[in-house]
N, C-alpha and C positions, 0 to 999 in steps of 0.2 A: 176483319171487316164484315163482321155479324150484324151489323149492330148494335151490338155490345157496349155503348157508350156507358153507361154504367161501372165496368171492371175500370176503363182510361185511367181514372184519376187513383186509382188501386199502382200503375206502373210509376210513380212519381213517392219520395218521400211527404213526411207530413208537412216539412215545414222546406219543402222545395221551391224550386221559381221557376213558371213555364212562361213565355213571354213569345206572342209572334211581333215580327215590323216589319217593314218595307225593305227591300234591298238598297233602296236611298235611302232613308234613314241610317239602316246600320253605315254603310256607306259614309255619310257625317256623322257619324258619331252622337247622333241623335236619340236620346233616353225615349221617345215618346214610341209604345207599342198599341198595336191594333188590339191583342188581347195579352194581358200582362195577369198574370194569378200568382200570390206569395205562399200560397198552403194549398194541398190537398184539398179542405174545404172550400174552398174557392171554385176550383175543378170542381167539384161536385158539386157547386149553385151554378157554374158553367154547362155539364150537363142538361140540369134538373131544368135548367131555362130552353135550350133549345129543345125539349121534352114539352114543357107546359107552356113556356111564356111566348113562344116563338111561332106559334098557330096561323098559317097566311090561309084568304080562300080557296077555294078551288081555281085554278086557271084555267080558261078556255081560250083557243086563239081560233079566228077564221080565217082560211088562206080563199084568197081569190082568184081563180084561175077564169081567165080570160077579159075581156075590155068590161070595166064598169059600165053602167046608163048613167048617166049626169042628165038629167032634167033640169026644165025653169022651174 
């Protein structure tokens, strides 16, 4: 847990199946997964995407500690 996303798709064969779902789903027997990949190369646009495609802004959050002013 390096970071290392890169090697992942190195632990799987070429033409493997990685597939997450929901515990209810599998549960009915339900085909439909959240991330479903049929090859190695998939894994590896799955990577490459949370790497380049997946860029959010910076978050700030402000906590407020004590009673707000509410004005007219």
């Amino acid at each position: 847990d390096d970071n290392q996303l890169e090697a992942w798709p190195e632990f799987f064969p070429e033409h493997g199946r990685y597939r997450i779902t929901t515990a209810e789903n599998f549960e009915r027997g339900l085909p439909l997964g959240l991330i479903h990949a049929t090859s190695r190369a998939m894994l590896r646009d799955r990577v490459r995407s949370l790497r380049e495609a997946n860029v959010y802004e910076a978050q700030r959050y402000r906590h407020v500690l004590g009673q707000p002013l509410i004005g007219p």
